[in-house]
KOLSE-769272 format. One record per atom (N, C-alpha, C): residue number from 1; x, y, z. Coordinates in nm, 2 decimals. Atoms other than C-alpha are relative to their C-alpha. Example, Ala and Ser with C-alpha at 12.3 -4.5 7.8 and 13.67 -1.06 7.14 Angstrom:
// residues 2
[site 1,[0.09,-0.12,0.00]]
[site 1,[1.23,-0.45,0.78]]
[site 1,[0.09,0.12,0.00]]
[site 2,[-0.09,-0.11,0.00]]
[site 2,[1.37,-0.11,0.71]]
[site 2,[-0.08,0.11,0.08]]
// end
This chain:
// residues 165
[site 1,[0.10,0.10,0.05]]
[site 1,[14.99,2.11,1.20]]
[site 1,[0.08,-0.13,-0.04]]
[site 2,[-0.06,0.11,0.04]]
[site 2,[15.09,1.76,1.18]]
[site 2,[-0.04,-0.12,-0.14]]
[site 3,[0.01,0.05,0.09]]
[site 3,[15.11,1.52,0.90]]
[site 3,[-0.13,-0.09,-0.03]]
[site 4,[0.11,0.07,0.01]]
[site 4,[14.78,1.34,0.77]]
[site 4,[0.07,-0.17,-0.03]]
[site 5,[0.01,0.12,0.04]]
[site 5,[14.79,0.97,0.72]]
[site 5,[0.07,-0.04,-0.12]]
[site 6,[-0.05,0.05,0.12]]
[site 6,[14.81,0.97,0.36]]
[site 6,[0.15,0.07,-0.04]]
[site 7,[-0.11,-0.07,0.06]]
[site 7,[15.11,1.24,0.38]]
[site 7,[0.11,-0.13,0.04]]
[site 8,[-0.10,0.06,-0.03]]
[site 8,[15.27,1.00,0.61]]
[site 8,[0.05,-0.14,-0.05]]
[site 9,[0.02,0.08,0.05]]
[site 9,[15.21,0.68,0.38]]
[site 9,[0.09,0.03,-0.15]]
[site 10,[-0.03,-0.02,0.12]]
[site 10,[15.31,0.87,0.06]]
[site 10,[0.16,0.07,0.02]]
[site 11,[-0.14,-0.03,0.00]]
[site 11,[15.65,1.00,0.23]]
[site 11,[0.05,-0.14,0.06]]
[site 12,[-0.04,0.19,-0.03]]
[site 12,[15.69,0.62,0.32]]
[site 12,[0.07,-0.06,-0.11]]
[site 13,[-0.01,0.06,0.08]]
[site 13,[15.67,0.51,0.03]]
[site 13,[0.07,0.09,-0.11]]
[site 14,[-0.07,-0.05,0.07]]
[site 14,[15.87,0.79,-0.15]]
[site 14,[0.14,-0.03,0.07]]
[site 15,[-0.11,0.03,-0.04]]
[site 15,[16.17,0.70,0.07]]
[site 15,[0.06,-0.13,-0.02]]
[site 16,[-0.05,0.10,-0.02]]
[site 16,[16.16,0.38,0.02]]
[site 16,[0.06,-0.03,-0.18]]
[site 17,[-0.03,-0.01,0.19]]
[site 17,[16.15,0.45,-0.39]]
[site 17,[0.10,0.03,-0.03]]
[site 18,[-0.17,-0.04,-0.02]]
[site 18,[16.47,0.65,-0.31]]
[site 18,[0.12,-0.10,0.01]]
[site 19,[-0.06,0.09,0.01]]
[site 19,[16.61,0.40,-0.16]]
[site 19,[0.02,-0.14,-0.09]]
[site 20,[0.03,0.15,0.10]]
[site 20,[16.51,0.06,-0.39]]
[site 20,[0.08,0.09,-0.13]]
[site 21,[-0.08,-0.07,0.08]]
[site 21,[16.69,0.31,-0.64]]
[site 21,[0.12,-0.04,-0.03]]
[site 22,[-0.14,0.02,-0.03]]
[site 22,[17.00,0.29,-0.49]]
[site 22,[0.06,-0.18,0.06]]
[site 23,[-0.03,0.13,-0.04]]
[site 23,[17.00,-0.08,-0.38]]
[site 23,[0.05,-0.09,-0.09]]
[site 24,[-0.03,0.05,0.09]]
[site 24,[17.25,-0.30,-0.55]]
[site 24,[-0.09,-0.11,-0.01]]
[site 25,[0.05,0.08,0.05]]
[site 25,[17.14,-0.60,-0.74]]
[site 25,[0.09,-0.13,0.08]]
[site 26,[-0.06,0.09,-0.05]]
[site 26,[17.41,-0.79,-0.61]]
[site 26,[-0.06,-0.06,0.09]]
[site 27,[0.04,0.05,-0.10]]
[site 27,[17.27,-1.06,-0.36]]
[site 27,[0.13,-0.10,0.07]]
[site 28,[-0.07,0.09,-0.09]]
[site 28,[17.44,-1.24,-0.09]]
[site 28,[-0.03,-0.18,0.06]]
[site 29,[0.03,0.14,-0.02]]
[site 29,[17.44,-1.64,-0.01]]
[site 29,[-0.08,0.00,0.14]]
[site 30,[0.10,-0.05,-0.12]]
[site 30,[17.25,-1.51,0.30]]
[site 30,[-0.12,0.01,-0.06]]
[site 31,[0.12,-0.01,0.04]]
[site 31,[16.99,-1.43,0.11]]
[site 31,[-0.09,-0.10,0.01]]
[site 32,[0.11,0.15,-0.04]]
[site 32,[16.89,-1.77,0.07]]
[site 32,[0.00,-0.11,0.07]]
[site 33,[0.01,0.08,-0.14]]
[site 33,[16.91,-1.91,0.39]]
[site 33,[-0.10,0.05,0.08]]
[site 34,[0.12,-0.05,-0.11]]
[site 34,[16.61,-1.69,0.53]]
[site 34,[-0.12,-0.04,-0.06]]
[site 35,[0.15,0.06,0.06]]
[site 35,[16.26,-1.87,0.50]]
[site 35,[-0.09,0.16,0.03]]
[site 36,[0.07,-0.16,0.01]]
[site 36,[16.10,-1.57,0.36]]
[site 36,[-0.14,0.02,0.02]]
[site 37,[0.15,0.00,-0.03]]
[site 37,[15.75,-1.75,0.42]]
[site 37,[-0.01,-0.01,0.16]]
[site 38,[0.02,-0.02,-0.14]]
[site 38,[15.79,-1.72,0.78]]
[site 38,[-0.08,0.13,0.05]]
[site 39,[0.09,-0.12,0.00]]
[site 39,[15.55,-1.47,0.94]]
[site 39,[0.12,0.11,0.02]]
[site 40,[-0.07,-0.08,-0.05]]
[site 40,[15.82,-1.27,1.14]]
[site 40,[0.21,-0.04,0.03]]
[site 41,[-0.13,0.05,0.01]]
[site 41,[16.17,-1.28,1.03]]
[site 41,[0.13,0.12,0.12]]
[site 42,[-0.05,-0.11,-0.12]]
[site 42,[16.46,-1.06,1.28]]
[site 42,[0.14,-0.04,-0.15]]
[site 43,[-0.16,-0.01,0.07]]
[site 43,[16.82,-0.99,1.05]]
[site 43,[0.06,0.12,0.09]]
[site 44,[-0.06,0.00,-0.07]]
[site 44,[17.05,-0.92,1.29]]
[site 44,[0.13,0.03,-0.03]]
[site 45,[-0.18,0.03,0.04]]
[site 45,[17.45,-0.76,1.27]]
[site 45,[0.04,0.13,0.02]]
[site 46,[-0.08,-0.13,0.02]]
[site 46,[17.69,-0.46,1.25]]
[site 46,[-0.06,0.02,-0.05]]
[site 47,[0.01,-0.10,0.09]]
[site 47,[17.62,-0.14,1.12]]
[site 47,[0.06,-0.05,-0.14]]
[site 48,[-0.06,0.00,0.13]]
[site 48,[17.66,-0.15,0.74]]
[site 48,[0.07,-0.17,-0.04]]
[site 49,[-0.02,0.14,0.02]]
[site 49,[17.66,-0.51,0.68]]
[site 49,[-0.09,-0.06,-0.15]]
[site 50,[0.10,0.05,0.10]]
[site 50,[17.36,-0.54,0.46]]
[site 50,[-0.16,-0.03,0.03]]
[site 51,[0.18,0.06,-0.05]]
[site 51,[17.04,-0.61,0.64]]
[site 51,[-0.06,0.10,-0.06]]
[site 52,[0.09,-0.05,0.06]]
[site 52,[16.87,-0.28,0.52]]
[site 52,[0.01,-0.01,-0.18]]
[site 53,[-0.01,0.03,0.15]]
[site 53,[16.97,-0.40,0.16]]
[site 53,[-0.07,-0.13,-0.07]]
[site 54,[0.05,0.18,0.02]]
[site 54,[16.86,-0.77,0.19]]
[site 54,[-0.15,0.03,0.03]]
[site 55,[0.18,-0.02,-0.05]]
[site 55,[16.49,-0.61,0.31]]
[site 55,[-0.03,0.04,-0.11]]
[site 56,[0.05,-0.01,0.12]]
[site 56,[16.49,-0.40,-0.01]]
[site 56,[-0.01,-0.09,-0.16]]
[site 57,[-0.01,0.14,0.15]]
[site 57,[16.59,-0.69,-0.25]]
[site 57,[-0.06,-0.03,0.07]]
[site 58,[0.17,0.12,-0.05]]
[site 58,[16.30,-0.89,-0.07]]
[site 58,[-0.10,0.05,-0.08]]
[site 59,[0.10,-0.02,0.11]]
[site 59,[16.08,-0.63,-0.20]]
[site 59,[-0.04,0.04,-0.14]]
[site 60,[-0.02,0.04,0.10]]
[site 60,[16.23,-0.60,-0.50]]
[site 60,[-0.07,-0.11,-0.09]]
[site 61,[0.05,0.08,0.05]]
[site 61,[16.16,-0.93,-0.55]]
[site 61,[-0.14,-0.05,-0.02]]
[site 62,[0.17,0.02,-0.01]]
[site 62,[15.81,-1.01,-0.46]]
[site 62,[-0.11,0.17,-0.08]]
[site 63,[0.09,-0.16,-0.02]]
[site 63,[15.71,-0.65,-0.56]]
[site 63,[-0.08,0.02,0.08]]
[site 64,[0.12,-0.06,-0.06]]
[site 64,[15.51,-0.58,-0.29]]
[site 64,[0.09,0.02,0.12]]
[site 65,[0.00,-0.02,-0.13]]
[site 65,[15.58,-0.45,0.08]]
[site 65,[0.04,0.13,0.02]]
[site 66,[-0.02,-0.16,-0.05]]
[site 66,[15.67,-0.11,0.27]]
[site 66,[0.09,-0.05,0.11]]
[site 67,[-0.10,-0.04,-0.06]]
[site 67,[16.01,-0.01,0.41]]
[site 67,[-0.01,0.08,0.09]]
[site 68,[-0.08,-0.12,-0.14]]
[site 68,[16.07,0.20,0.74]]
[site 68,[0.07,0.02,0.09]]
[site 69,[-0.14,-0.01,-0.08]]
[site 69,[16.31,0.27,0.99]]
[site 69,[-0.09,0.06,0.10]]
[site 70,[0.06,-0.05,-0.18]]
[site 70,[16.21,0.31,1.36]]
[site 70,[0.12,0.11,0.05]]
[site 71,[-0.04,-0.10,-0.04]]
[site 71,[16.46,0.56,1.36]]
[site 71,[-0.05,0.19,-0.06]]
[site 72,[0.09,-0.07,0.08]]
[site 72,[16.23,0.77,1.15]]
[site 72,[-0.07,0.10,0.11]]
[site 73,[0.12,-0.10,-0.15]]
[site 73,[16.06,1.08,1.39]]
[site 73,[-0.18,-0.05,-0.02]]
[site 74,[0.18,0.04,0.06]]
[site 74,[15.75,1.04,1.15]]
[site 74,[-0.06,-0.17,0.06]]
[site 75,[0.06,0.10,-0.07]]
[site 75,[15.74,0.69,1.28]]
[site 75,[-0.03,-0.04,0.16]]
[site 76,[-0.03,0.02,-0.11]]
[site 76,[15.81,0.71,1.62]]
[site 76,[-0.10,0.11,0.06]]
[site 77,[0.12,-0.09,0.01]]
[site 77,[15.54,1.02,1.64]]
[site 77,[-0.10,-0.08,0.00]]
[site 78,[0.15,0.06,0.05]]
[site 78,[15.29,0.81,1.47]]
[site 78,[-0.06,-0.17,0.13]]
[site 79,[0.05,0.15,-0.11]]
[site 79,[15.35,0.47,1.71]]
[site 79,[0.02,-0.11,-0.14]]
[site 80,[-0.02,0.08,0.09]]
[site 80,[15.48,0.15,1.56]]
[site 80,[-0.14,-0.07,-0.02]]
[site 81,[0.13,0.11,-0.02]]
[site 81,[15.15,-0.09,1.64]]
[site 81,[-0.11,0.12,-0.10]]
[site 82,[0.14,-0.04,0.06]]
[site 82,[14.91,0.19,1.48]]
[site 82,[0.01,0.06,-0.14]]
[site 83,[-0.05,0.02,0.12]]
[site 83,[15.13,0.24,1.16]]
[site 83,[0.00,-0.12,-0.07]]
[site 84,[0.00,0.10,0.10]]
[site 84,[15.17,-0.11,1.09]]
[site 84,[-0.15,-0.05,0.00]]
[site 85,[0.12,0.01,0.02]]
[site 85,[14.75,-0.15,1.15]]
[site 85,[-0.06,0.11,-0.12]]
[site 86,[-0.01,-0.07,0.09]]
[site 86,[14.71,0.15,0.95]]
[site 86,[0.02,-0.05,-0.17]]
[site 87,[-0.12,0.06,0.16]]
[site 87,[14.97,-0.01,0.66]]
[site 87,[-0.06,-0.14,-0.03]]
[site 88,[0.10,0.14,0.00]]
[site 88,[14.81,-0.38,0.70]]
[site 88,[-0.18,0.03,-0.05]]
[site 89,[0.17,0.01,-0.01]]
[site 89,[14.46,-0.32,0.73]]
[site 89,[-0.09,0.10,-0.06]]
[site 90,[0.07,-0.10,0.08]]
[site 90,[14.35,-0.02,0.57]]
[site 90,[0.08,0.02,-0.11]]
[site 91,[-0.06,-0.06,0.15]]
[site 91,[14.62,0.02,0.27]]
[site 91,[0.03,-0.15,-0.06]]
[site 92,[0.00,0.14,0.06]]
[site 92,[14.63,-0.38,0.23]]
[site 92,[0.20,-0.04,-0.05]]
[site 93,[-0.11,0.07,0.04]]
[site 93,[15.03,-0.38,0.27]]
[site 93,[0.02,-0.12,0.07]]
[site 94,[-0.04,0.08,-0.01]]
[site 94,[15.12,-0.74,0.33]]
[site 94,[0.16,-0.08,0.08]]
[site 95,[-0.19,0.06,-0.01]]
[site 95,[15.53,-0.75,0.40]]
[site 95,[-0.02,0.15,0.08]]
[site 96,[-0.03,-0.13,-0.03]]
[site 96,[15.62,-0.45,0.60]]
[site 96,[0.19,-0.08,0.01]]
[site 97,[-0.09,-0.05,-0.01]]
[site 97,[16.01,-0.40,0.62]]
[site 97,[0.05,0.05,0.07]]
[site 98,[-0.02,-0.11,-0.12]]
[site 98,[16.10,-0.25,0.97]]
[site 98,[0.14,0.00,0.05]]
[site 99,[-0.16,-0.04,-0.08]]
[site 99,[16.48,-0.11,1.03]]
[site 99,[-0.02,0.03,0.10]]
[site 100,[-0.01,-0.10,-0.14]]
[site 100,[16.63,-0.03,1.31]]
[site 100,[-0.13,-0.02,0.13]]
[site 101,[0.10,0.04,-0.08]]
[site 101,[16.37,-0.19,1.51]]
[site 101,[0.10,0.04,0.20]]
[site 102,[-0.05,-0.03,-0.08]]
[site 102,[16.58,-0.18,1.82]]
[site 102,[-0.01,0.15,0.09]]
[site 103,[-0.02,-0.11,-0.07]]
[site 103,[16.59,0.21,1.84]]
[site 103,[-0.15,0.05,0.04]]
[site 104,[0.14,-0.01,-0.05]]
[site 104,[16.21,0.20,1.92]]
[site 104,[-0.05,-0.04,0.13]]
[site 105,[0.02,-0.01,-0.14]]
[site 105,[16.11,0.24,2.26]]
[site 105,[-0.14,-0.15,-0.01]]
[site 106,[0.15,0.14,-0.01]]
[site 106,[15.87,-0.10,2.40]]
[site 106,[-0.01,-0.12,-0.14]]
[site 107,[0.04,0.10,0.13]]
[site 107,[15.94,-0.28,2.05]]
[site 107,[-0.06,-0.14,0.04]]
[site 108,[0.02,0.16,-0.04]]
[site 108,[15.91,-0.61,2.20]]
[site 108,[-0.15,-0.04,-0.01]]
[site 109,[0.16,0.01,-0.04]]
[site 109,[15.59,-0.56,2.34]]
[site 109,[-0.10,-0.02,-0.15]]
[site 110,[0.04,-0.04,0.14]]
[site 110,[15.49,-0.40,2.01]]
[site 110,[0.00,-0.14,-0.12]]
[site 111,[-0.01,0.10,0.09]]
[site 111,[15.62,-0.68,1.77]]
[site 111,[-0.10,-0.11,0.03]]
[site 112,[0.08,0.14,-0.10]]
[site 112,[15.46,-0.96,2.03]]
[site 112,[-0.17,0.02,-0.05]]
[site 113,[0.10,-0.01,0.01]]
[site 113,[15.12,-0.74,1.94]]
[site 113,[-0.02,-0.06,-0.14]]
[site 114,[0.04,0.04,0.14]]
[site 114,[15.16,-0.74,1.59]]
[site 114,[0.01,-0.13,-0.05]]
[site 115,[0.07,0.14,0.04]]
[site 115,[15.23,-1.09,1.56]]
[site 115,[-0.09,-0.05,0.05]]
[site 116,[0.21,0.05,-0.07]]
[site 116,[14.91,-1.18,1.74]]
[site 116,[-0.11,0.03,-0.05]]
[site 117,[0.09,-0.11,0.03]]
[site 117,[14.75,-0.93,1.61]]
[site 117,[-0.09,-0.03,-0.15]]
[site 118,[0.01,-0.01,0.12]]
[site 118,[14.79,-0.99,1.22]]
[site 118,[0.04,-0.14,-0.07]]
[site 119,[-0.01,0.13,0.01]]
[site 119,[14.82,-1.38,1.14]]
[site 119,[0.04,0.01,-0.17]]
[site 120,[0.01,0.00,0.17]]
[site 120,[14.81,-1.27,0.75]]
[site 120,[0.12,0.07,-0.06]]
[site 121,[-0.08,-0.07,0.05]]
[site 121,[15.08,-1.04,0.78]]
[site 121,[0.18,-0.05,-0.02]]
[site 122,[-0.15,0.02,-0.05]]
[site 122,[15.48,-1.10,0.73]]
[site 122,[0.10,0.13,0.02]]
[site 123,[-0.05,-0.06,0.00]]
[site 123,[15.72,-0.92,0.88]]
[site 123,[0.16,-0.03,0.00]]
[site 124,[-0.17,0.02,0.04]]
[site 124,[16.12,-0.84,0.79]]
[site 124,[0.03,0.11,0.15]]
[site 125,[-0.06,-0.09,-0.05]]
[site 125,[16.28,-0.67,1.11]]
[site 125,[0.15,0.00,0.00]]
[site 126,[-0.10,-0.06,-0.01]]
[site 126,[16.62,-0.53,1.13]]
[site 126,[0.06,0.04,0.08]]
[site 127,[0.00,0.00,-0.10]]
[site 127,[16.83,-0.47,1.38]]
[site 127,[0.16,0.00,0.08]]
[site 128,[-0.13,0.04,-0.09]]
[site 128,[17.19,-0.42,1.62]]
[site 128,[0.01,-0.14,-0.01]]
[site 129,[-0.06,0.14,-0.03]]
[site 129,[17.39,-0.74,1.66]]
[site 129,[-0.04,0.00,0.19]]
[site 130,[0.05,0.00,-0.15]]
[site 130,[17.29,-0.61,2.03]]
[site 130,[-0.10,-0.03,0.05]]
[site 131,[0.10,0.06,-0.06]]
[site 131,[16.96,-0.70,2.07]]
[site 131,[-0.01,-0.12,0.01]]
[site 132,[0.04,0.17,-0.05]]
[site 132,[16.80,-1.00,2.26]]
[site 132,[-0.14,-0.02,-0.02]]
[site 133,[0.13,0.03,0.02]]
[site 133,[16.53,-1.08,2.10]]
[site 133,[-0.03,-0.14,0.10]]
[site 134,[0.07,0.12,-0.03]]
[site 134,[16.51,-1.46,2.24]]
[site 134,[-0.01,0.05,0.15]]
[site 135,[0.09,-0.02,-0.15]]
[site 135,[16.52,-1.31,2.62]]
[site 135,[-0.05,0.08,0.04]]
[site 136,[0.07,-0.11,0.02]]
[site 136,[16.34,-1.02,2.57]]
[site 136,[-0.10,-0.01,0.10]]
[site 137,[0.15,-0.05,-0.08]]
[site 137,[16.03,-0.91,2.85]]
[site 137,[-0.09,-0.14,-0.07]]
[site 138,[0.08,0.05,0.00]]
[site 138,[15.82,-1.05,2.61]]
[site 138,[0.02,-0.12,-0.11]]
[site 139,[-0.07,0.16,0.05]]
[site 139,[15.83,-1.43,2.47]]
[site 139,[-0.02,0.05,-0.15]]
[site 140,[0.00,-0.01,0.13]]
[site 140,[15.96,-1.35,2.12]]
[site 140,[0.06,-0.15,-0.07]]
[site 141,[-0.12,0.11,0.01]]
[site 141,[16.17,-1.70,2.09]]
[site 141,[-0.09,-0.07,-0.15]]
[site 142,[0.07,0.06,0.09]]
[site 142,[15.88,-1.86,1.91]]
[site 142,[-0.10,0.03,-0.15]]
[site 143,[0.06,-0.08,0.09]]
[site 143,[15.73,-1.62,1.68]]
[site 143,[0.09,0.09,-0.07]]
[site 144,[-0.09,-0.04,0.07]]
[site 144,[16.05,-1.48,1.56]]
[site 144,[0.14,-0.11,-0.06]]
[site 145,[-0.14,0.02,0.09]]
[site 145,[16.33,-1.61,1.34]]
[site 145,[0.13,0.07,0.00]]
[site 146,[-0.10,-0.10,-0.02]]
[site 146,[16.68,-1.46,1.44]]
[site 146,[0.09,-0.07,-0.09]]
[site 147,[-0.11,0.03,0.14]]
[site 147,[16.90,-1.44,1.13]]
[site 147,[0.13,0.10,0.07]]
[site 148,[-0.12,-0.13,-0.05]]
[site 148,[17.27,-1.31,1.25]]
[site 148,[0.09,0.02,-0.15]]
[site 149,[-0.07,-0.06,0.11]]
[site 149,[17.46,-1.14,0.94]]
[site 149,[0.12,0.10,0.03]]
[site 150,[-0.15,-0.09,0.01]]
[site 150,[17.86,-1.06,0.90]]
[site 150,[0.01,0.07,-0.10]]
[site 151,[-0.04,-0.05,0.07]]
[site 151,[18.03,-0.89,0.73]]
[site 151,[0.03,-0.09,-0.13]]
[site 152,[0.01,0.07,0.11]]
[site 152,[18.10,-0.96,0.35]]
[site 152,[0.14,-0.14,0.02]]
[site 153,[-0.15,0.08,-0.05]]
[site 153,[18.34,-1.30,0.37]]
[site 153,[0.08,0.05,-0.16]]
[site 154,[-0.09,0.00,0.15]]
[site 154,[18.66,-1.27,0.11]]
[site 154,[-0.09,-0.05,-0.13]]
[site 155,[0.07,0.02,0.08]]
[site 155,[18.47,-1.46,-0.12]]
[site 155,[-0.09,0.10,-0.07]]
[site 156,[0.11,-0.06,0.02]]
[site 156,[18.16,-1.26,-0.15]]
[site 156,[0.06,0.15,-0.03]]
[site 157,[-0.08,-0.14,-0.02]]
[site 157,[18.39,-0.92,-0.15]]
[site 157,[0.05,-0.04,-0.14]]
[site 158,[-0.06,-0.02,0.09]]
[site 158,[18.60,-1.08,-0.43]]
[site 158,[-0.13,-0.06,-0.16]]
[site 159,[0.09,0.02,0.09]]
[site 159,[18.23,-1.20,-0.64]]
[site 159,[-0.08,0.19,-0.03]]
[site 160,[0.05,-0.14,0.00]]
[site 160,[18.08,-0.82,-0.50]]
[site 160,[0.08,0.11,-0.14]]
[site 161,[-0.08,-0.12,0.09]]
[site 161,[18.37,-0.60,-0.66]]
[site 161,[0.05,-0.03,-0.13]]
[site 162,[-0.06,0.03,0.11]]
[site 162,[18.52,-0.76,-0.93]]
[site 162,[-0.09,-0.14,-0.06]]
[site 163,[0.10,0.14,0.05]]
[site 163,[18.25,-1.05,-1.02]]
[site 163,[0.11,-0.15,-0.02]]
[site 164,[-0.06,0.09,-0.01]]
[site 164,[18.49,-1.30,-0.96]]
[site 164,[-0.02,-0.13,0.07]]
[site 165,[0.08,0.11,-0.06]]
[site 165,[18.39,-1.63,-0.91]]
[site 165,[0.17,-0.14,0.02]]
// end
């Protein structure tokens, strides 16, 4: 028997409570270089860099939006386009949060809907330094924002660990 709706909304949103747990406080000068009122933002980089930490301090900040990972079965079962209509339109989330966008079969297509789709909505995606979003199948150049993110510089390493300014 497969998962209902609300199970799959309420293990959503307990993973993401898990996580926002564990998310430092520390922010990065990256932070504030992404126009966060954009509909559809892309953060872009190495593994373990920060992008799924810069999504949860987003919604830290604003208090509102929903975190998931397209490497999630439960998501990739359910279908990205009829989770984020689901999560928009019937539970009234506003910001969705989408990791790992990349490891999702058709994303392009998919994102291309949802920005068409949802004019009201903003989205955070996440993502390999490997994808191409600007030459992608489908024209993402104009409706996405590609933020690329390194690694921590010395600086930021020596403010991170030792608050040294």
């Amino acid at each position: 028997m497969g998962l209902t709706n609300n199970d799959i909304f309420k293990k959503l949103r307990v993973i993401q409570e898990k996580l926002i747990n564990n998310t430092p406080r520390f922010k990065r000068e990256f932070y504030k270089k992404i126009d966060w009122d954009f509909r559809v933002n892309a953060i872009i980089g190495p593994r373990g860099v920060g992008k799924t930490t810069l999504m949860l301090q987003r919604i830290i900040d604003i208090k509102e939006g929903l975190y998931f990972s397209c490497d999630d079965i439960t998501v990739v079962d359910y279908g990205l386009l009829k989770l984020v209509y689901e999560l928009h339109v019937e539970q009234g989330v506003n910001l969705l949060c989408i990791d790992e966008i990349h490891k999702y079969s058709n994303w392009t297509q998919e994102i291309k809907n949802i920005s068409d789709s949802f004019p009201d909505l903003k989205v955070i995606l996440s993502g390999s330094s490997s994808i191409d979003i600007l030459n992608s199948t489908y024209d993402l150049s104009r409706r996405i924002l590609v933020y690329h993110l390194n690694t921590l510089s010395f600086r930021e390493f020596l403010l991170f660990k030792y608050n040294l300014k």
